[in-house]
Each structure stands twice: as structure tokens, then as C-alpha cells.
N, C-alpha and C positions, 0 to 999 in steps of 0.2 A: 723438368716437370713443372717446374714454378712459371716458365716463359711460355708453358702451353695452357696453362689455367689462364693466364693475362688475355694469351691471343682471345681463347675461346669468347671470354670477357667482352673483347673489344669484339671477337665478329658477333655477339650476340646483342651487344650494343648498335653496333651499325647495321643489323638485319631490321632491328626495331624502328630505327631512324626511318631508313631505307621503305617499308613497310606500313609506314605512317597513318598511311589512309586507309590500308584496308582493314590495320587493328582496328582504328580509330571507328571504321563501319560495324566491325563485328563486336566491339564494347559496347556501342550505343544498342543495336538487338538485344544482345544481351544482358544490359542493367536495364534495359527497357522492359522487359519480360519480366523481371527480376523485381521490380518495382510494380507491375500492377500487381502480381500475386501479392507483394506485402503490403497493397492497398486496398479502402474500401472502396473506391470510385470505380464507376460505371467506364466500360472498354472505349466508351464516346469523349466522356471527359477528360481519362485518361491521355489520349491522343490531344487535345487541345487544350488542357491546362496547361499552364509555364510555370505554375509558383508551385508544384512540388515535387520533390528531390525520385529523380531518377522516372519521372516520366518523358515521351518521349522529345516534347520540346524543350525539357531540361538537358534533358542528356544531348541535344544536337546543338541549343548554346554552350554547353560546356565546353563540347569538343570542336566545336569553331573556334571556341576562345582560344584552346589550347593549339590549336594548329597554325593559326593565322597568327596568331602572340607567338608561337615560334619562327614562322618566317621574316616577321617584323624582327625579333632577334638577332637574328643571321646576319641579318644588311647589318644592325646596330655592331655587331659583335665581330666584323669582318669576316663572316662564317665559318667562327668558331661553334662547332654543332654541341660538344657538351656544355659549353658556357650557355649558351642558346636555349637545350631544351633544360637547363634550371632556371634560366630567365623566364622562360612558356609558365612552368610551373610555378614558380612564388608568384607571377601575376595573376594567376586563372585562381588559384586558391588563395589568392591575399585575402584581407579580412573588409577591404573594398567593394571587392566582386562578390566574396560568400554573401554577406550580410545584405546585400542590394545588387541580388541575382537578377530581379524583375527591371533593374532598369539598367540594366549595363550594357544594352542593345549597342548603344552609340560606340561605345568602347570596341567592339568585334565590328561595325561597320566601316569604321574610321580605320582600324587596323587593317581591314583589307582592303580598303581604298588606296591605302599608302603604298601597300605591295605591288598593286597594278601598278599603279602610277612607275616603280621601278623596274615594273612587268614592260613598261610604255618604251623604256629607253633600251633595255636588252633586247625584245625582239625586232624583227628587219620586217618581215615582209607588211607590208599596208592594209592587209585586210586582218590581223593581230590589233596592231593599234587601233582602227576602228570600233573592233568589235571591244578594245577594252576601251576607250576614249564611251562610248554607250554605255559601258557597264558603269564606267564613274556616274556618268549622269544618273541613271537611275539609282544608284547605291546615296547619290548625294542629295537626292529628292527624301529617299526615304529615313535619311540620317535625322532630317529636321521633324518627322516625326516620331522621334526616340522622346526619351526624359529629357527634356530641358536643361534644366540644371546640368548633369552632365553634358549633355550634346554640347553644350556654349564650355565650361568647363574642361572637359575634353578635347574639344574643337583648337584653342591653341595651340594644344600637344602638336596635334595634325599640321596646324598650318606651320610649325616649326619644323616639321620630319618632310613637309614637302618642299615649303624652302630650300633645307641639308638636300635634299635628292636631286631638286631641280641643279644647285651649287656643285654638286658632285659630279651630274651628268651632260655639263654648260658644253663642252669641246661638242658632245654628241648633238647638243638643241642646237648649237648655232650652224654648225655643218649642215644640218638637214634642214631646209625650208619647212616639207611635209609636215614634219614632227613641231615646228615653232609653230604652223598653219593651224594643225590639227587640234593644239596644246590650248591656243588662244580660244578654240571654237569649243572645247570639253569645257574651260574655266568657265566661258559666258552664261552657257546655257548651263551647266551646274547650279551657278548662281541663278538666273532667270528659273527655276524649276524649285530650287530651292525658296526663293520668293513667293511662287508661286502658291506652292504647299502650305506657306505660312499666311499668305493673305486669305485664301478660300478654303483651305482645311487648320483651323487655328487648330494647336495644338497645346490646349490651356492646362497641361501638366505641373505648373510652376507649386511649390509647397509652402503653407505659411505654419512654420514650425513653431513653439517654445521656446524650443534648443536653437538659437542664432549666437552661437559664441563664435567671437572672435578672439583674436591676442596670440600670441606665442606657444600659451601651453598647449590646446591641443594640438598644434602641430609636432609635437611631441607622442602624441594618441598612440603613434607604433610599438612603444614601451612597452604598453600593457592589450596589446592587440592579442597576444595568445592566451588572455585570461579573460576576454570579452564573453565567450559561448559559456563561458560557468559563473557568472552573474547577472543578474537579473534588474537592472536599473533603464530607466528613460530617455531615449535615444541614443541608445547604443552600436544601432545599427550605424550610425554618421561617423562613430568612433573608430569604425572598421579600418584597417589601413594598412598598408604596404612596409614592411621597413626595410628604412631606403638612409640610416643614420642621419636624418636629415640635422644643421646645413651643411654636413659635409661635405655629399658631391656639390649643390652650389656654388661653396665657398673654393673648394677646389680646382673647379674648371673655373673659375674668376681667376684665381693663384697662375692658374695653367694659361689662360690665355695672355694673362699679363706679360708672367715670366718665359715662355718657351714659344710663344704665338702660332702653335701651328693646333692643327683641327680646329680651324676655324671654323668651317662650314657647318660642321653639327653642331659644336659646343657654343656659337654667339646664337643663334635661335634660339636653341635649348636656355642658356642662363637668361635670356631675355626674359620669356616664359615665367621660370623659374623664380626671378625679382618681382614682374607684374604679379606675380601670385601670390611671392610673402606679402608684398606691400598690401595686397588686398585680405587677403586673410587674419593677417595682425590689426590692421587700422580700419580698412574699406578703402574706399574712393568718394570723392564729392559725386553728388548725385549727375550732374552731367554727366561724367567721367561714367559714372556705373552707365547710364543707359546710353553711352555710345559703346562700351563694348559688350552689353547686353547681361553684363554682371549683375543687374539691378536683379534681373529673376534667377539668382542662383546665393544661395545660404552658404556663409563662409566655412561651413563644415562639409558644404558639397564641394567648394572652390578645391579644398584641400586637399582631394581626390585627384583632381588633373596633375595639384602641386606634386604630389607624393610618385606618381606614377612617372612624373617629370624627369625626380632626383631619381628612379629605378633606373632610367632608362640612362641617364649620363651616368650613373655607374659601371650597367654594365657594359657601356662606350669605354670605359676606360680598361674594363677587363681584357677588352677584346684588341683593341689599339695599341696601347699605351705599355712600355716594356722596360723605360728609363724610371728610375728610383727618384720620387718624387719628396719624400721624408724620411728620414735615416729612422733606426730605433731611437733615438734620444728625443727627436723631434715627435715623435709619434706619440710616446710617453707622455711630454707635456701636455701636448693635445688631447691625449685621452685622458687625462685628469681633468682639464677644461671641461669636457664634456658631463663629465661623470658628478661635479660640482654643477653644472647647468641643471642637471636635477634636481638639486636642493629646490632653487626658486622655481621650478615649475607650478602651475595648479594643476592638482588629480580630482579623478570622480571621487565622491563622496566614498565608494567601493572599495579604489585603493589607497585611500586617505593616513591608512595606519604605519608605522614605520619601516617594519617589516617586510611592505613593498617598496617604500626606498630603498632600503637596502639592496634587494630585488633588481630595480629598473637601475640602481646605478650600476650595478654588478653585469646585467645585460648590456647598456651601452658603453660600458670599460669594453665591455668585449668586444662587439660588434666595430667602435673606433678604431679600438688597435690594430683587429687582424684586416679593417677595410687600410688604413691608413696604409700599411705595408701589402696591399694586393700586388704588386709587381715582384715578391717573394712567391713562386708557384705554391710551395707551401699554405703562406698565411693564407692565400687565395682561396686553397680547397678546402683548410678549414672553416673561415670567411664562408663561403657558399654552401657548405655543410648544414653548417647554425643556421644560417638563412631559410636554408628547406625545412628544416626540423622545426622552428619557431614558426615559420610559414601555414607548415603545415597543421600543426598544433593548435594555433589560431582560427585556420579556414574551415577545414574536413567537418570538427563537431558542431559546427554552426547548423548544418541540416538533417543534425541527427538528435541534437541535445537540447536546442530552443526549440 
């Protein structure tokens, strides 16, 4: 009886996977419908607004997010599908995407840029890659008109997940002329279009905030990211964030490529990444340095965004890879006390200043260190990814119901 409740389980699981796109078309009708009756806007506006919840361009960014964020998954995840579709979900509802719905464009642009590109090396016939080697172009024209901040922010993520793809798929590029021919002529003119867009359609998005904190502690922001949508303080939306126990994965794929050197091809781009972006978000960079890699028009509280989604992503690289016991409990233990004292010295917003949320945030990150430190226990794993969704969600969902 118990083994036919599992299966049903898992085929009701895999029907949904399986089925993806067409839920996916008849949720968006339906919270679309759903949302103008509980609005007061005109059937016209409705259709062309983006900035409120559950109208129709709301609802076809979301579900972009959530499909394409799970394909990008799968490759990361070696197409583990339920590790994957809780990776889709804590990024589409992180506290990143909720709270800076309008400009996350770049974010679902970039992610499906990356998919073709490993669209580019699995299919054979030549009129495939053509017709996606065209879609990059135009998909990379329109990325540079996204948010700025993001787009350049984000944009590393990218250029490290296509390095890992190009590294992954070298046996296949160097065999085929075609595909290194073809590969050359997508990059050029990406770039030339991309240029283009930016010389004769400027895209003067850049932001000149208040809020320009740098240093260490927001990068901590994930802490108290599920308590962001029930107070009400100035610039909160920058605070929104993913938790990703950061520097764990960083410091860990350092550890990992030191000691065991193998996943190279994701994890050296990725911790590249990962370093260019504490360095810049704790300190900055000398002004040269920012306007050669175009950091000068991006606020180290947007930087922190690429950073954050960075450490998601080499996480769950290791959920999905990685099977050898990399910290016993004794070792995990120290470490998660390390962590859990790391909070003391943090700075918090003025909001959670009181003690009572340290207690709180250290209690959160004991947790989250211990059960990620021992991810190669399936156990700690699932309840590791449980907290995740629940905190995730806890965080994201009341953002467009409750501000």
C-alpha cells in the first residue's frame, strides 16, 4: 500500500515535469483572468503593464523565469529534475527577483541564452544551429537593453556558464569545423549588435541611490531576507536576496579545487566570478578597474545580486555532482559555529538591530551551514533544500501582496 502511494507520488511528479509547458500556458490564462477581475485597470493596461502582480506580462516573466531557471538547472545539476525544479523555484521567488520584478529582464534573457548555446552543441543538423546561432544574436542585442546594473552584473554569471559549456563541449567544437565557423560568426556579430544598441540606442538606466553600501555585512542580507515584506524601511528592495550561506559555496569550491582538482571547468569560472565580486562589493575597485569592466554604473548592492545567484548556482553544482564526503560532522560543527559567531560582527538595518534577531539570524545560519556542509548525506540534503524553499518562499510570495 505504502509503495503505491510513493509510485503514484513520483508518476504525479513526473506528469508535472513532463507537462511543463502546457501547465505553465494554462496558469498564466488563468492567474491572468484572475488578476484583472481583482484589479481596477483598464482590459488595455492590463495587457501592457509589467509592474503589477498577476497581470499578463507579469505572469509570462514569471513563468519564463521559472522554466528557463529550470533548464539552466538541469545542465548545472547533471539533470537531477527534483534538485532542479527547487533550484527553478528559490531563484524565481528569491527575494532578488520578487522585490526587482521590473528589472530582472536580463536575468531570463541570459538564462536562455546559455540553454541555446548547449542547444548549439547537442543538435546535428545545420539549419538548428543556424537558426539558434540568430536567436543568440538577437536575444544578445536585446539583453543590453535590460537594467544595466544587472545586465553588466549578471553578465559575468553568463560569460562564466559559457566558458563551463564551451569547456564541457571542446571534443565536439574542435571535431566540427562548422560549429567553431559558425560559433566565431554568433560571438562577432553579438558583440557588433550589442555595440550597436549601445552607441545609437543609449540605454541611460544607470541609478544614483543613497543606499551605495558596501563592506561585508550586507552581503549577509540573506539572513533576514524572509522578514524584508513585513517592514517597512529605505531600500529594501537592494536587500532582497537569495540564500546561498554565503562564503560557503565560494570558499568550498576553492577547498574543492585545491584538494581534489577535478570540476574544473565549472567551478574555476564560477569562483573567478565569485572573488571579482566579494572584492568589489566589500571594497570597490580603482576607478579604471570599475570602468573597464563597466562596474562604475552598477551600485554594490546591485553587484551583490550576480554575487549571490553565483554562490546559488555552485551549490547546487555540488548537489547535483559531487557524492564524496567532503566534511565529517566534527568538521561541520566547528564551522558552523564559525559562522554562527560571524553574526555577531555583522551590521544590520536599523529594523533588525534588536537582539532578539540575533538570536534569530544566528539560529538560521547554524542551520543552513550544518545541513549544507553535510549535503552529500541524502538526508541532510533534503532537509538542507526543504528550509531553503520554505525561507525562500516566506521571503518572496508576500512581497506582491503585502508592500
Amino acid at each position: 500500500m505504502l509503495k503505491t502511494k510513493m509510485n503514484n507520488k513520483v508518476n504525479l511528479y513526473e506528469k508535472i515535469i513532463e507537462n511543463r509547458f502546457k501547465i505553465s500556458i494554462v496558469s498564466i490564462v488563468i492567474l491572468t483572468i484572475i488578476g484583472f477581475f481583482m484589479s481596477d485597470l483598464k482590459f488595455y493596461e492590463w495587457i501592457v503593464k509589467t509592474d503589477v502582480t498577476f497581470c499578463l506580462w507579469w505572469n509570462l516573466k514569471l513563468f519564463a523565469l521559472l522554466l528557463s531557471s529550470y533548464e539552466l538547472f538541469l545542465l548545472i545539476t547533471n539533470y537531477k529534475k527534483g534538485i532542479s525544479l527547487i533550484g527553478a523555484i528559490v531563484l524565481s521567488f528569491s527575494g532578488i527577483v520578487q522585490w526587482n520584478f521590473n528589472n530582472i529582464d536580463s536575468l531570463i534573457i541570459g538564462i536562455i541564452i546559455t540553454i541555446l548555446i548547449q542547444k548549439f552543441f547537442e543538435y546535428d543538423k545545420k539549419n538548428q544551429k543556424i537558426l539558434i546561432s540568430i536567436s543568440i544574436i538577437l536575444l544578445s542585442s536585446i539583453y543590453v537593453f535590460t537594467f544595466r546594473p544587472y545586465a553588466i552584473s549578471f553578465g559575468y554569471i553568463f560569460l562564466a556558464l559559457i566558458v563551463w559549456l564551451i569547456l564541457k563541449n571542446k571534443d565536439n567544437l574542435i571535431k566540427n569545423k562548422f560549429n567553431i565557423g559558425l560559433g566565431i560568426i554568433t560571438i562577432v556579430f553579438s558583440i557588433i549588435c550589442g555595440f550597436i544598441v549601445v552607441k545609437f540606442f543609449d540605454n541611460n538606466n544607470n541609478e544614483y541611490l543613497k543606499i551605495t553600501d558596501s563592506g561585508i555585512s550586507p552581503m549577509f542580507s540573506y539572513l533576514y531576507n524572509f522578514l524584508l515584506p513585513f517592514y517597512n524601511f529605505e531600500g529594501r528592495e537592494l536587500l532582497g536576496s537569495v540564500i546561498t550561506v554565503f562564503p560557503l559555496p565560494m570558499i568550498i569550491s576553492l577547498y574543492y579545487l585545491y584538494k581534489k582538482e577535478n570540476h574544473i571547468e565549472f567551478l574555476l569560472p564560477m569562483v573567478i566570478v565569485m572573488v571579482f565580486g566579494s572584492v568589489y562589493c566589500m571594497s570597490g575597485f580603482p576607478e579604471i578597474i570599475s570602468k573597464v569592466t563597466m562596474l562604475s554604473q552598477v551600485l554594490p548592492l546591485r553587484a551583490l545580486a550576480g554575487l549571490q545567484i553565483a554562490n546559488l548556482l555552485v551549490m547546487f553544482y555540488f548537489f547535483g555532482n559531487i557524492d564524496e564526503e567532503l566534511f565529517n560532522i566534527k568538521q561541520a560543527m566547528r564551522i558552523t559555529i564559525v559562522m554562527a559567531c560571524v553574526v555577531i560582527f555583522i551590521g544590520l538595518p536599523s529594523s533588525f538591530a534588536e537582539k532578539k534577531y540575533l538570536y534569530i539570524f544566528a539560529c538560521e545560519i547554524s542551520l543552513f551551514a550544518f545541513l549544507f556542509l553535510n549535503f552529500t548525506d541524502k538526508k541532510y540534503l533534503k532537509v538542507f533544500l526543504f528550509f531553503l524553499t520554505i525561507f525562500t518562499l516566506i521571503g518572496g510570495i508576500p512581497v506582491n501582496f503585502i508592500v
